[in-house]
ROLO-157975 format. One record per atom (N, C-alpha, C): atom name; residue in one letter; x, y, z. Coordinates in steps of 0.05 Angstrom, whole numbers, plus 5000, padded with zeros to 4 digits. Layout:
  atom  rest     u     v     w
    CA     a     X     Y     Z
...
//
This chain:
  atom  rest     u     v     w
     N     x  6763  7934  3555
    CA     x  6748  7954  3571
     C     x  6719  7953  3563
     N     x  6703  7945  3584
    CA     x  6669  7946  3574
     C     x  6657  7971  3591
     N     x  6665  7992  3600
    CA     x  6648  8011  3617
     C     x  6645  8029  3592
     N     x  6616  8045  3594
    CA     x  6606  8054  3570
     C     x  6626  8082  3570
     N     x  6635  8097  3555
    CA     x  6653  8121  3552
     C     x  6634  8140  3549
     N     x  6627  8160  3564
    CA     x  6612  8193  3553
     C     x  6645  8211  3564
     N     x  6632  8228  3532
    CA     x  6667  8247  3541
     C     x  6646  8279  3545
     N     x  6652  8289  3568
    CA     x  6641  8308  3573
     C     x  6658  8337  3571
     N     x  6678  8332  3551
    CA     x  6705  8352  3535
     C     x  6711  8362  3513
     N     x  6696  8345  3502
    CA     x  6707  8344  3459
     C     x  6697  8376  3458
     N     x  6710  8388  3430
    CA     x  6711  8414  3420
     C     x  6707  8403  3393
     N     x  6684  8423  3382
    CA     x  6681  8421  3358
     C     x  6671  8445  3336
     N     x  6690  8443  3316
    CA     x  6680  8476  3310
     C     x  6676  8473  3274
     N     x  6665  8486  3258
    CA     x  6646  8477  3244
     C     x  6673  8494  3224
     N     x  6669  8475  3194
    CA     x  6682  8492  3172
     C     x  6671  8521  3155
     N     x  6643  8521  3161
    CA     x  6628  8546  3147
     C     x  6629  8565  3174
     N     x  6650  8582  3161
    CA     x  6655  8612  3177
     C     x  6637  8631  3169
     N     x  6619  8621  3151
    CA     x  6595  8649  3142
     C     x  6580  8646  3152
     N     x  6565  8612  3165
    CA     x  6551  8616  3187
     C     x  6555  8615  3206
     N     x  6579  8612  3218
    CA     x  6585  8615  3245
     C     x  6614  8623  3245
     N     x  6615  8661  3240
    CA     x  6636  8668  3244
     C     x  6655  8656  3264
     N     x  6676  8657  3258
    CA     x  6703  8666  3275
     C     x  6702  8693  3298
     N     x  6700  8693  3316
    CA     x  6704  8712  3334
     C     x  6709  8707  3366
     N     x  6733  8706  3376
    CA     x  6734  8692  3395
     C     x  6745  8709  3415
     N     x  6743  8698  3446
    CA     x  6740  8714  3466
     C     x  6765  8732  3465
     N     x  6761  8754  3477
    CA     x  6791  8775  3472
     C     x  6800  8775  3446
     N     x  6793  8767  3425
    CA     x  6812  8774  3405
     C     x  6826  8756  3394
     N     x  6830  8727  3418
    CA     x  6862  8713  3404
     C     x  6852  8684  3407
     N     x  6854  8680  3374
    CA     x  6844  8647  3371
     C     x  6855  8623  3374
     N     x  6847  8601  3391
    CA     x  6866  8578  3396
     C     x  6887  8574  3373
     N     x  6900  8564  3376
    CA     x  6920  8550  3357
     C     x  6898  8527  3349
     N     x  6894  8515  3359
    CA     x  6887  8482  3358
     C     x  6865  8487  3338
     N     x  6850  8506  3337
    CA     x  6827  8508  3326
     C     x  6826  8512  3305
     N     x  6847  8527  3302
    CA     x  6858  8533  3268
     C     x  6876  8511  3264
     N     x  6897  8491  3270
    CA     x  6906  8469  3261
     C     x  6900  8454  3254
     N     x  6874  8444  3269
    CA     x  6863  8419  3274
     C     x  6836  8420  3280
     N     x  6822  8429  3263
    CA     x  6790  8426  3269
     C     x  6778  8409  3269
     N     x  6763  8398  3281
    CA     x  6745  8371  3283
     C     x  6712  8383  3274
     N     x  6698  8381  3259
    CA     x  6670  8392  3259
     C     x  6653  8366  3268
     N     x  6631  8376  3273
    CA     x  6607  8359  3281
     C     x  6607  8322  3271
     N     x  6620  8327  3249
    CA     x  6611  8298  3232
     C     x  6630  8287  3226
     N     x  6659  8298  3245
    CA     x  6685  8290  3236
     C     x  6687  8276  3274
     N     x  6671  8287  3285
    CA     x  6673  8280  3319
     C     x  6650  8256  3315
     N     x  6632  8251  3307
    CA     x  6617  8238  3314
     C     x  6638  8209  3303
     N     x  6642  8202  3277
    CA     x  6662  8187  3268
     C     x  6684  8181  3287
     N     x  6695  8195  3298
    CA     x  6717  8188  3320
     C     x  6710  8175  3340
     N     x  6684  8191  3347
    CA     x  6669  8181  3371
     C     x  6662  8149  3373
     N     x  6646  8144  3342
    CA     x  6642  8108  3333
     C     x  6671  8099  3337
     N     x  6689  8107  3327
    CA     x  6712  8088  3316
     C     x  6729  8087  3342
     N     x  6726  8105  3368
    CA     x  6738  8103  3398
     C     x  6712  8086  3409
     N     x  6687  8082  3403
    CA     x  6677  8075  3424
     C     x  6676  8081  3443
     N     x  6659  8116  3436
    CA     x  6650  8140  3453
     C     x  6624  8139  3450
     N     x  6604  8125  3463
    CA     x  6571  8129  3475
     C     x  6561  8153  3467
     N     x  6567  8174  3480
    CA     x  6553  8202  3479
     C     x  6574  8227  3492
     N     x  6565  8250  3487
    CA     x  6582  8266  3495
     C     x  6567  8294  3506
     N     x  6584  8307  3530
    CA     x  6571  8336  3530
     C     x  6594  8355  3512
     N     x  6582  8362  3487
    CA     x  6608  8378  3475
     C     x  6609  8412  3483
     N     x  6633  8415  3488
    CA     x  6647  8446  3505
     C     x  6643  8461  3491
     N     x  6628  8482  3487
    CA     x  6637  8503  3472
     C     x  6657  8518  3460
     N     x  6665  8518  3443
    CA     x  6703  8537  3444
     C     x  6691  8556  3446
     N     x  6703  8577  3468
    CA     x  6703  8608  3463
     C     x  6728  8620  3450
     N     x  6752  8605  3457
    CA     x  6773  8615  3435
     C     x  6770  8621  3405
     N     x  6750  8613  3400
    CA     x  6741  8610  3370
     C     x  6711  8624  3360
     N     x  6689  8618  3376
    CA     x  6668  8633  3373
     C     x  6656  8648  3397
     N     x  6671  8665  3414
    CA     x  6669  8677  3438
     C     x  6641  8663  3450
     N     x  6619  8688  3457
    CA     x  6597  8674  3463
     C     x  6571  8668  3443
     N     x  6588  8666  3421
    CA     x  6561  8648  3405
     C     x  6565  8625  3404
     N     x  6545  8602  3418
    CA     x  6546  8587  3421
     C     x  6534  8566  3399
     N     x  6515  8582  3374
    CA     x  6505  8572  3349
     C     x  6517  8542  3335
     N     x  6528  8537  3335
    CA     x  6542  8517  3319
     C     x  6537  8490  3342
     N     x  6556  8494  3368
    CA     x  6544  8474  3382
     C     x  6514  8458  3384
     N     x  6498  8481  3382
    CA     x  6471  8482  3394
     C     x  6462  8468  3371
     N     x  6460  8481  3345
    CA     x  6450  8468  3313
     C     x  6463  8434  3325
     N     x  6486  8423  3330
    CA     x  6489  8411  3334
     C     x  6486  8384  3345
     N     x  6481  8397  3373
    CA     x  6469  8386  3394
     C     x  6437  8374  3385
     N     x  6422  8397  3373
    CA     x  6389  8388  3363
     C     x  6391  8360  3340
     N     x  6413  8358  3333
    CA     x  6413  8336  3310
     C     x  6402  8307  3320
     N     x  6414  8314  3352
    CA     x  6421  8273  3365
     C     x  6421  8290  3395
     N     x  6395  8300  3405
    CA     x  6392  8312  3434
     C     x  6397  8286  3455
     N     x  6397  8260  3452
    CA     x  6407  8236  3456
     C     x  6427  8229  3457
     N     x  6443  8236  3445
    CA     x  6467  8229  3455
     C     x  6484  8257  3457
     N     x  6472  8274  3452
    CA     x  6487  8293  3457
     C     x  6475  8310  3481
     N     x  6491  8337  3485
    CA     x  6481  8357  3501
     C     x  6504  8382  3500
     N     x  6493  8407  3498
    CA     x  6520  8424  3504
     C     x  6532  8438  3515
     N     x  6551  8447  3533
    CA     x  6563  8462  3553
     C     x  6566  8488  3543
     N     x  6554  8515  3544
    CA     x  6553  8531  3543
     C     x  6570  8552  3559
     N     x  6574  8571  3540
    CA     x  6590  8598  3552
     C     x  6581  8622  3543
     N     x  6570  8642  3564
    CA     x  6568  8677  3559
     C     x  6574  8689  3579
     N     x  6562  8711  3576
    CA     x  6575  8732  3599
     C     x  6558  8729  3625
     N     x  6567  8718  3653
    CA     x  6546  8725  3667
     C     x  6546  8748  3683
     N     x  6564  8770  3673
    CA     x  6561  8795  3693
     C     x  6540  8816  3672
     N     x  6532  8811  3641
    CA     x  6519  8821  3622
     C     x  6493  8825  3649
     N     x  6480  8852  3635
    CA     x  6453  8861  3646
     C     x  6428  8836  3635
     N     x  6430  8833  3611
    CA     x  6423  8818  3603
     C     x  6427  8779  3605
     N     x  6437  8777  3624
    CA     x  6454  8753  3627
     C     x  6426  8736  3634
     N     x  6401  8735  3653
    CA     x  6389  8714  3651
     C     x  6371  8711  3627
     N     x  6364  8735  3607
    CA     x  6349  8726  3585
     C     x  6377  8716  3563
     N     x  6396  8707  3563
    CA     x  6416  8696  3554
     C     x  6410  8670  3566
     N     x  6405  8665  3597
    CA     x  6409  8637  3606
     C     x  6379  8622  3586
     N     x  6348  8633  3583
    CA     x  6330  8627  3580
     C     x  6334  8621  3552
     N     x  6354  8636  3536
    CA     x  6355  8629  3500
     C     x  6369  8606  3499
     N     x  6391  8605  3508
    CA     x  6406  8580  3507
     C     x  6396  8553  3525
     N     x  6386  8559  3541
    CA     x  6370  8542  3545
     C     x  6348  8519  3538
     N     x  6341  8535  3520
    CA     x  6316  8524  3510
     C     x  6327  8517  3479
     N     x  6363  8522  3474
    CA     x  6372  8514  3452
     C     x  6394  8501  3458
     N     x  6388  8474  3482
    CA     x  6406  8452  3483
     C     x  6425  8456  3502
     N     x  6425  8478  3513
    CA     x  6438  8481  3548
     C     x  6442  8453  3565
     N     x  6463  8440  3562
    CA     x  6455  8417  3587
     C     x  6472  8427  3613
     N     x  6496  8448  3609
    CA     x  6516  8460  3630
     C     x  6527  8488  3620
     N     x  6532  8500  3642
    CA     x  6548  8526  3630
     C     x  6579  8525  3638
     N     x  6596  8533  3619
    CA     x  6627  8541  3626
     C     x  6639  8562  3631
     N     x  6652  8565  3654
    CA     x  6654  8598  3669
     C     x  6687  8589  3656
     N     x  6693  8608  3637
    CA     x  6728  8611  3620
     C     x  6735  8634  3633
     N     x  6759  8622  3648
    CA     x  6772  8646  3663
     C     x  6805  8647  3648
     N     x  6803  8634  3630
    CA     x  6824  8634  3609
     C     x  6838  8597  3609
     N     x  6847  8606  3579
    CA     x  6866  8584  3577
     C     x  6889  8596  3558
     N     x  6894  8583  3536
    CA     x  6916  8578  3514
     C     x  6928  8613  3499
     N     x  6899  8620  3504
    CA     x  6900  8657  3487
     C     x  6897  8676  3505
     N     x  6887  8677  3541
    CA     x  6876  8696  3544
     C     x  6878  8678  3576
     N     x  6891  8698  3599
    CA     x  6880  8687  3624
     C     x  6880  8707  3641
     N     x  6860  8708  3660
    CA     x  6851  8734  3673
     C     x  6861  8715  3700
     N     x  6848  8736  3728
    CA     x  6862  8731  3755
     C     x  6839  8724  3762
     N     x  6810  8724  3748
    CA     x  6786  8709  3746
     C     x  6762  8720  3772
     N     x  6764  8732  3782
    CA     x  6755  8751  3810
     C     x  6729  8752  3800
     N     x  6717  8754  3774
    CA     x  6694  8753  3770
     C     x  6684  8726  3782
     N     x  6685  8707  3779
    CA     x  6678  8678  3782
     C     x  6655  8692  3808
     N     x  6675  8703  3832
    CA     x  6653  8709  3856
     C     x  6646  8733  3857
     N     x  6637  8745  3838
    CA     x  6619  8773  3837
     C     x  6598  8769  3840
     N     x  6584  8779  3857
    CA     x  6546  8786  3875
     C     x  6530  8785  3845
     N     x  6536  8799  3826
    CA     x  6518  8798  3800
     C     x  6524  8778  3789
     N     x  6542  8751  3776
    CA     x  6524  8730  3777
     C     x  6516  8712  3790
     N     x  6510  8711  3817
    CA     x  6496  8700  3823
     C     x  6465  8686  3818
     N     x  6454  8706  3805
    CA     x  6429  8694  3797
     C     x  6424  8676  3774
     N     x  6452  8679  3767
    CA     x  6461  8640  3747
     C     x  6457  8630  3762
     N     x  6468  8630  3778
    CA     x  6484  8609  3798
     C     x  6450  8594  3808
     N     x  6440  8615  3815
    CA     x  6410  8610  3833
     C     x  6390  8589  3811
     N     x  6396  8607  3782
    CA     x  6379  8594  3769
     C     x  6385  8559  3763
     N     x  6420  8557  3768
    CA     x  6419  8532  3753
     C     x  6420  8516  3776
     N     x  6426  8520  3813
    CA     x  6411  8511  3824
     C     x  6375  8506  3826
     N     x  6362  8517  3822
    CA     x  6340  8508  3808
     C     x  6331  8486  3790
     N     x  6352  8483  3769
    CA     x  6337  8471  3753
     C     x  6359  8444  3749
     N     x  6375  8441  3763
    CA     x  6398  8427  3768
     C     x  6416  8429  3751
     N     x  6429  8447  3739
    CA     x  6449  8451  3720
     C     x  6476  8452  3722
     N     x  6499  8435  3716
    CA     x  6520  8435  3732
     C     x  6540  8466  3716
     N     x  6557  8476  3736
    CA     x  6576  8494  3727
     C     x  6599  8481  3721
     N     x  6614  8482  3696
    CA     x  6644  8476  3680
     C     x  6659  8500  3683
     N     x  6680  8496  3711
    CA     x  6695  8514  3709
     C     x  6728  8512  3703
     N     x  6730  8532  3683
    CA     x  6760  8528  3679
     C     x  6786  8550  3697
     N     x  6796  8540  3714
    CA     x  6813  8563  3731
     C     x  6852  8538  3733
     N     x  6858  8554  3751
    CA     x  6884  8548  3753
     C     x  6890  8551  3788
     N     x  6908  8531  3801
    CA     x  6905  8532  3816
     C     x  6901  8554  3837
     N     x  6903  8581  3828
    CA     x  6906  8607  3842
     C     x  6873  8612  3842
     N     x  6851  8603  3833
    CA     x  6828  8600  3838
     C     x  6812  8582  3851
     N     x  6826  8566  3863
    CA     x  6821  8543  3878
     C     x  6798  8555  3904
     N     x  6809  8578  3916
    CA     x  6794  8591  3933
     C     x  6764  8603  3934
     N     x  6761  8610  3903
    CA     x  6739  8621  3888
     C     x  6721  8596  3893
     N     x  6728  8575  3876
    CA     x  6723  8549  3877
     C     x  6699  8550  3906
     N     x  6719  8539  3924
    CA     x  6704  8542  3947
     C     x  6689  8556  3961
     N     x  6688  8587  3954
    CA     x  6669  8591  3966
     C     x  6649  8597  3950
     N     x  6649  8585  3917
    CA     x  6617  8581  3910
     C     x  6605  8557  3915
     N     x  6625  8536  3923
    CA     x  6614  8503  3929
     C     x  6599  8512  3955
     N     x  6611  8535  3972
    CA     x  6600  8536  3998
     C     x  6570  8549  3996
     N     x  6566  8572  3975
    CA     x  6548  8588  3975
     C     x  6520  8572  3961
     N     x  6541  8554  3938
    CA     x  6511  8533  3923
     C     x  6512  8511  3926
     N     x  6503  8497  3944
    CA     x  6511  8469  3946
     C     x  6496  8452  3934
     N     x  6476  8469  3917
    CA     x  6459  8448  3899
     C     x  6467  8460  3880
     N     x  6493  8468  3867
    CA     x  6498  8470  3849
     C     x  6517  8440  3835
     N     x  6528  8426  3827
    CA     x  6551  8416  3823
     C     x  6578  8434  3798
     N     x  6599  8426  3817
    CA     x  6614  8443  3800
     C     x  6640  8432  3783
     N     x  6643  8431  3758
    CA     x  6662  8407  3753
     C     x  6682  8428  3744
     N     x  6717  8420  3760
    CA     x  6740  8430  3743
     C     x  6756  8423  3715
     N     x  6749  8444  3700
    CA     x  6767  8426  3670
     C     x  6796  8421  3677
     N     x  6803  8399  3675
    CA     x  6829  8390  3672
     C     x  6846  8388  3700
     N     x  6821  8374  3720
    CA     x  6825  8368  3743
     C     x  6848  8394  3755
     N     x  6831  8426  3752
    CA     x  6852  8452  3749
     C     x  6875  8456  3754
     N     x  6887  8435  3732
    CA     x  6920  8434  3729
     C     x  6934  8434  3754
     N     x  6927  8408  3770
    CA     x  6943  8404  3788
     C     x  6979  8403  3789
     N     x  6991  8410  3804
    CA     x  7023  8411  3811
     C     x  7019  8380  3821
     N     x  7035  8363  3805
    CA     x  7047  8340  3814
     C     x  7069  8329  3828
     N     x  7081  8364  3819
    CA     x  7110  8357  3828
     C     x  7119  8338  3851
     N     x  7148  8327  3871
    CA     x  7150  8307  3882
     C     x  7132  8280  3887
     N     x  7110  8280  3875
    CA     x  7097  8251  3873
     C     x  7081  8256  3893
     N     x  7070  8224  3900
    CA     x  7052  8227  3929
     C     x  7067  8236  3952
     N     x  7060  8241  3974
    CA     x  7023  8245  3972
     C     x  7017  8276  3958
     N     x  7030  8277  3945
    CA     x  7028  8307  3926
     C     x  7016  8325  3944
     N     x  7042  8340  3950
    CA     x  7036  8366  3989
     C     x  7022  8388  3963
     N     x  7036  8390  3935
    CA     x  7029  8413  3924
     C     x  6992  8420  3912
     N     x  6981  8395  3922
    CA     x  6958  8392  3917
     C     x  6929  8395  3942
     N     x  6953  8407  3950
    CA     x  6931  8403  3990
     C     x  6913  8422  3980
     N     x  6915  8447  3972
    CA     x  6892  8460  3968
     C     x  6863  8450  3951
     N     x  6876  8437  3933
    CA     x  6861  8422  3916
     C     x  6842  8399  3920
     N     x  6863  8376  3947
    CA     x  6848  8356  3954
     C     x  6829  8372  3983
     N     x  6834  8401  3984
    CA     x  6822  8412  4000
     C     x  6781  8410  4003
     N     x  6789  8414  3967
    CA     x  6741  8418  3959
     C     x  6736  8384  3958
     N     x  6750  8373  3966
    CA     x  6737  8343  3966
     C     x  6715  8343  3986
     N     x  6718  8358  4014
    CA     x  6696  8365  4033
     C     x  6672  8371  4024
     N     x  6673  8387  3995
    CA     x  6645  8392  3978
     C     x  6637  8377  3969
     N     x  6612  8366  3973
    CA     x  6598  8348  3956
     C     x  6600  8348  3936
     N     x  6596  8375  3918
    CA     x  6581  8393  3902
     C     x  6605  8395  3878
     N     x  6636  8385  3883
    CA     x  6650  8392  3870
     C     x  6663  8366  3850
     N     x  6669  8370  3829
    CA     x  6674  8346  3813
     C     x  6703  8346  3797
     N     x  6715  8328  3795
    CA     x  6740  8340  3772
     C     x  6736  8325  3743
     N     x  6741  8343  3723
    CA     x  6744  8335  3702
     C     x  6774  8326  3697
     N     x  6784  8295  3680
    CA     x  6806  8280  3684
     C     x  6800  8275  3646
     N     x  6827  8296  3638
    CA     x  6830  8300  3610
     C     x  6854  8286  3602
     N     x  6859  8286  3575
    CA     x  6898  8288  3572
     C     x  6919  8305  3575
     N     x  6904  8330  3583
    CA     x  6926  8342  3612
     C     x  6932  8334  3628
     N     x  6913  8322  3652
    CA     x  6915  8315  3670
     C     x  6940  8283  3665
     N     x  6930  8262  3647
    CA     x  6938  8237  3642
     C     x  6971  8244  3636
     N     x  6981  8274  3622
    CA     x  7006  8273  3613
     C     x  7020  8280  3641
     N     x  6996  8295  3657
    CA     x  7018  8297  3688
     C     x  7019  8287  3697
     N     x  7010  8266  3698
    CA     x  7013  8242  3722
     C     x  7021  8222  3709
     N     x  7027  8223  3684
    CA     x  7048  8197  3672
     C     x  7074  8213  3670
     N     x  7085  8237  3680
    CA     x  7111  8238  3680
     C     x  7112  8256  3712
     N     x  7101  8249  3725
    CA     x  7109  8260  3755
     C     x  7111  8225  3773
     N     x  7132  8238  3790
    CA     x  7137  8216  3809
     C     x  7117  8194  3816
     N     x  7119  8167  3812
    CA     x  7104  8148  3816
     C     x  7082  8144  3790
     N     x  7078  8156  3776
    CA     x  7064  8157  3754
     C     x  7030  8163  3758
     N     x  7021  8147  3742
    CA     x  6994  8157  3735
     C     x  6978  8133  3750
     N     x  6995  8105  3754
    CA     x  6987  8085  3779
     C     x  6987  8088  3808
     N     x  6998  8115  3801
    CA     x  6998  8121  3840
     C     x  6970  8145  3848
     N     x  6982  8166  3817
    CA     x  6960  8190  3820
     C     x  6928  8184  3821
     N     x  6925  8163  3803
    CA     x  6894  8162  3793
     C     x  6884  8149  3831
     N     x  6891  8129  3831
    CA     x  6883  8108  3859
     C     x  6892  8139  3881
     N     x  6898  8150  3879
    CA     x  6904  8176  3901
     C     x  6881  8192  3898
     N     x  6870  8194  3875
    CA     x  6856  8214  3872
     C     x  6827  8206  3881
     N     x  6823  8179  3872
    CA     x  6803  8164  3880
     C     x  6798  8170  3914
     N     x  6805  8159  3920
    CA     x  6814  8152  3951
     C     x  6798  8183  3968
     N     x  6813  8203  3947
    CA     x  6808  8236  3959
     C     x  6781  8247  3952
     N     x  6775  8236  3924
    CA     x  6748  8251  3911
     C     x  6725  8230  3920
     N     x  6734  8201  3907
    CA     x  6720  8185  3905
     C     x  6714  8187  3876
     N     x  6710  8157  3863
    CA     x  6707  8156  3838
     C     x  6682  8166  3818
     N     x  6664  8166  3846
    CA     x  6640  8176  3833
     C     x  6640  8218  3826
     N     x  6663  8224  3839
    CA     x  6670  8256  3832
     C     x  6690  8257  3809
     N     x  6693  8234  3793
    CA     x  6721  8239  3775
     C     x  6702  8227  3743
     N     x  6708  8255  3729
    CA     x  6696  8236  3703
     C     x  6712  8243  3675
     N     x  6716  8232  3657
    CA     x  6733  8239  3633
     C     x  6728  8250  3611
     N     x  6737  8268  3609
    CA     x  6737  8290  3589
     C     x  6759  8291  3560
     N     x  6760  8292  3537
    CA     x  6780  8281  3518
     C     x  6792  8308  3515
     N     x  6777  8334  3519
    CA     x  6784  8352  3508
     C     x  6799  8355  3479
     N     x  6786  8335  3459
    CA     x  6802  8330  3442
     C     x  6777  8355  3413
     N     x  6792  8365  3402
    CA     x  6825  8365  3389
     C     x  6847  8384  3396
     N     x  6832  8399  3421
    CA     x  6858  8417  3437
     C     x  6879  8404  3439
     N     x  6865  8381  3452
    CA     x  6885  8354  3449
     C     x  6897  8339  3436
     N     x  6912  8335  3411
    CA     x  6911  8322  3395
     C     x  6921  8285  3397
     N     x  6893  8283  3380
    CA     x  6882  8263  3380
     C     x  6896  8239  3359
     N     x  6887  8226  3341
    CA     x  6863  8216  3345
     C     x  6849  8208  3367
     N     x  6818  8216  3367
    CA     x  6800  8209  3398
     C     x  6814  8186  3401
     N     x  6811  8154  3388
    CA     x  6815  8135  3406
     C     x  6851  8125  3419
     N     x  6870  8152  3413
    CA     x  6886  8147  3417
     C     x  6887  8160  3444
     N     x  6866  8181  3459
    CA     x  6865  8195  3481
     C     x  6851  8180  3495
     N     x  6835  8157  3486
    CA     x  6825  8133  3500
     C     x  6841  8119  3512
     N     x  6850  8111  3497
    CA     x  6870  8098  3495
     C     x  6896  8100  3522
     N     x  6902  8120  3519
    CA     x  6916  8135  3538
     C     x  6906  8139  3564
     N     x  6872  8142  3572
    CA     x  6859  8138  3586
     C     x  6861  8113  3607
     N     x  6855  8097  3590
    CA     x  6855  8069  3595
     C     x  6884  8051  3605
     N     x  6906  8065  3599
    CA     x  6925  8053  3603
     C     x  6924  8078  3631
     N     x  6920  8094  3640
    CA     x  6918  8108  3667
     C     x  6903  8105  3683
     N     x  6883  8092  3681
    CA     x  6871  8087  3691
     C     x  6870  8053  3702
     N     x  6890  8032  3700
    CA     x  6895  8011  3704
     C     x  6889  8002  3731
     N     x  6901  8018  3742
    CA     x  6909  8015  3777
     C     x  6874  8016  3792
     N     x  6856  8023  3780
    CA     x  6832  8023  3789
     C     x  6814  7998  3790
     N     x  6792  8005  3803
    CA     x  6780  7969  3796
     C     x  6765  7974  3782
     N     x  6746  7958  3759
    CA     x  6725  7954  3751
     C     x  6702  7981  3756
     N     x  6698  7975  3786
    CA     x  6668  8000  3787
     C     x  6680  8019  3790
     N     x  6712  8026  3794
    CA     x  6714  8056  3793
     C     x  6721  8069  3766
     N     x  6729  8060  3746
    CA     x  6737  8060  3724
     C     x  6709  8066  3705
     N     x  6685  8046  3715
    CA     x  6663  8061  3703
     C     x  6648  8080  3709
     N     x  6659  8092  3732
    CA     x  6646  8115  3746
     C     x  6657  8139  3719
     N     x  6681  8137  3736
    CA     x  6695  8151  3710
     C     x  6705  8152  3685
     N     x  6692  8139  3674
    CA     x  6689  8141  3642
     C     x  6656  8138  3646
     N     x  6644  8134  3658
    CA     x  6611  8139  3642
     C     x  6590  8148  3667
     N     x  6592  8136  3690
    CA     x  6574  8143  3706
     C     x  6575  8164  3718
     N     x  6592  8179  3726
    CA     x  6599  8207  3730
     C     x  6587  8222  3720
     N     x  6589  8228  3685
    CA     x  6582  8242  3674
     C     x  6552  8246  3672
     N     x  6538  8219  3677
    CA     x  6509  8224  3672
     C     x  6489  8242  3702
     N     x  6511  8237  3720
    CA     x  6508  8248  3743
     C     x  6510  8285  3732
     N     x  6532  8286  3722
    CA     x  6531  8319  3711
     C     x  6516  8326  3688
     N     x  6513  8312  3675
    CA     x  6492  8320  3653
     C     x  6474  8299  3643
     N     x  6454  8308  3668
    CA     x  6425  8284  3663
     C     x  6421  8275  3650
     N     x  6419  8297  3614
    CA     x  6405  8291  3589
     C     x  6420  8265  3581
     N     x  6447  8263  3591
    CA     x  6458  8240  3582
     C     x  6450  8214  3595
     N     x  6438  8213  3610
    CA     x  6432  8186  3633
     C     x  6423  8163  3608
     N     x  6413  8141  3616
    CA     x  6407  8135  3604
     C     x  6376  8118  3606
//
């Protein structure tokens, strides 16, 4: 495999809890985070030894709600190969002098967490009138939105692709599509529905790779399907690793054997050119 890898997913959370408490969204901390911590200098090592380029790293809120400190210290080490996906409140009164601090401390995207592993809401905030003026600002300045929902937000989805179309908006974990009966996967019509949006992108993790290597036709039918619907230049890979457990180059790994059925230039869309499309700082 020679297409350059940026993982626009990894989680990384730091062993000094005195400087960057523990306090995570709602109350209830990943599992993964406490099993299996990866810190800054334990990811970059994985990163060499997978032959991972660069990365946009996710913020955990399961773990440090919206302090985003640790990332950010992070991110300033290697602004080159790094960049970081950010999470706060955007219905806070205070929410755009939040966008302007983080900003200017390594902001390359923000992540709207409408739950995962500890905590999942019905997410109705996503299209609330008050934040909008995120929304406005990071159309402005081209900032893409990382949203995490489930298919019952698919709708939300659309009508912010409709309302910002110079926003781009990427789904974590291609939002856990139903694979069920195989192609042409009927349970996904809603889904291959925002392909109409320019504006909309899917993130293709080892969630996604474990559903489509055990649903009908496998992961040689899904990926070339998905293509076809998004186009390769809307599909980019995310490790989500150590939610995921790893080792990184074993989620590569796994990548790469799913990604077979593709050709050459779509394969580097999605593992590298994609992503620089979502997060400039990474271009090269």
């Amino acid at each position: 495999m020679t297409s350059e890898i940026i993982d626009i997913h990894p989680h990384i959370i730091s062993p000094d809890t005195a400087r960057y408490p523990i306090a995570p969204q709602h109350g209830h901390r990943s599992n993964w985070s406490q099993t299996r911590p990866v810190s800054f200098g334990q990811m970059i090592t994985e990163m060499d030894e997978a032959g991972v380029a660069k990365a946009a790293i996710v913020h955990s809120s399961t773990t440090y709600g919206h302090d985003n400190s640790y990332v950010a210290d992070c991110v300033a080490q290697d602004p080159e190969r790094f960049t970081g996906v950010y999470s706060f409140d955007l219905l806070a009164p205070d929410a755009a002098k939040t966008f302007d601090y983080w900003l200017a401390h390594g902001m390359g995207g923000i992540r709207l967490f409408t739950g995962g592993a500890t905590h999942q809401t019905e997410g109705s905030w996503l299209v609330n009138p008050a934040t909008f003026p995120i929304w406005e600002r990071c159309a402005e300045i081209g900032m893409t939105m990382a949203v995490q929902t489930t298919p019952d937000g698919l709708s939300m989805v659309a009508e912010l692709a409709r309302r910002f179309p110079a926003v781009r908006i990427a789904l974590d974990h291609c939002a856990r599509p139903s694979l069920d009966g195989g192609p042409p996967y009927a349970a996904c019509a809603g889904l291959f529905e925002l392909a109409r949006y320019d504006n909309v992108y899917m993130k293709i993790t080892p969630r996604t790779f474990d559903l489509a290597q055990a649903a009908p036709g496998g992961a040689e039918a899904f990926f070339p399907h998905l293509v076809r619907v998004f186009g390769a230049d809307h599909l980019a890979f995310g490790s989500n690793y150590p939610a995921s457990a790893g080792p990184l180059s074993t989620l590569i790994a796994q990548g790469d054997a799913c990604f077979g059925a593709l050709s050459d230039e779509e394969r580097a869309w999605v593992w590298g050119r994609t992503a620089q499309i979502l997060y400039p700082a990474l271009a090269d």
